[in-house]
C-alpha positions in Angstrom: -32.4 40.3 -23.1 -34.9 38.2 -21.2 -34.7 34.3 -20.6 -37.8 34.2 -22.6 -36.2 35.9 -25.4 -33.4 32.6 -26.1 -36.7 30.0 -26.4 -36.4 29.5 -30.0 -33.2 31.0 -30.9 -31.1 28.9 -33.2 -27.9 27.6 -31.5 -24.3 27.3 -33.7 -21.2 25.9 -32.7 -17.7 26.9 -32.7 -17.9 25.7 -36.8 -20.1 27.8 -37.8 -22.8 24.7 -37.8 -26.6 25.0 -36.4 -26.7 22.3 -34.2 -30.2 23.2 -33.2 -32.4 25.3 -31.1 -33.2 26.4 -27.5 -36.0 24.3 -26.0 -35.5 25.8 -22.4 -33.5 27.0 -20.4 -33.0 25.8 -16.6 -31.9 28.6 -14.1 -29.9 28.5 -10.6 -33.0 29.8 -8.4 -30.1 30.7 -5.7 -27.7 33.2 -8.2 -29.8 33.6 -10.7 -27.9 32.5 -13.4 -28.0 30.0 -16.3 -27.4 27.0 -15.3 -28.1 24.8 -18.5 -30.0 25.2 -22.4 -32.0 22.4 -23.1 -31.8 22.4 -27.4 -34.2 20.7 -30.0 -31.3 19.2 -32.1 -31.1 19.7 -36.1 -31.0 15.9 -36.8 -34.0 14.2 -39.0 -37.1 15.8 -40.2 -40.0 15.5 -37.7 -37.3 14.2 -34.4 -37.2 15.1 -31.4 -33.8 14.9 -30.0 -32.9 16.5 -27.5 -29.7 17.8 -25.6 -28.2 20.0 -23.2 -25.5 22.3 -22.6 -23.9 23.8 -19.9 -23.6 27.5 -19.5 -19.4 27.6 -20.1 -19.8 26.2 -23.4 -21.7 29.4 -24.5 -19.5 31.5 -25.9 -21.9 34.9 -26.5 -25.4 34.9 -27.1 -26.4 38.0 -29.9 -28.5 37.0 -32.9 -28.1 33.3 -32.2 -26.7 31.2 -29.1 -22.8 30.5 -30.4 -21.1 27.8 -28.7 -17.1 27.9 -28.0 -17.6 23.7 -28.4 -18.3 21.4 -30.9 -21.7 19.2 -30.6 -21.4 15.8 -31.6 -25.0 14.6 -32.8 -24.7 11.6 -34.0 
């Protein structure tokens, strides 16, 4: 899978919930690794939120980004 590939993909916590989805991801230049997903979050119609997570509170990305954690968005 390419970095390019997770822009868009819908992003669920460890409930099961769609918390949002991946507005971009930011990458250690040294290891090349993820370092963080920045996420549009689900809140209102027409928001903008936004949050970040940090790579160890992915938990596998397949057809979505699942989280081992639970996002509090309120």
């Amino acid at each position: 899978m390419k970095v390019t590939d997770l822009i868009g993909m819908v992003v669920v916590d460890k409930n099961g919930e769609s918390v949002g989805t991946v507005n971009d991801v930011d990458i250690d230049e040294n290891s090349g690794s993820i370092k963080e997903v920045d996420l549009n979050l689900n809140q209102k119609i027409f928001s903008d939120e936004r949050g970040v997570i940090e790579f160890d509170q992915i938990e596998d990305i397949s057809y979505a980004v699942l989280l081992n954690a639970i996002l509090d968005l309120e």
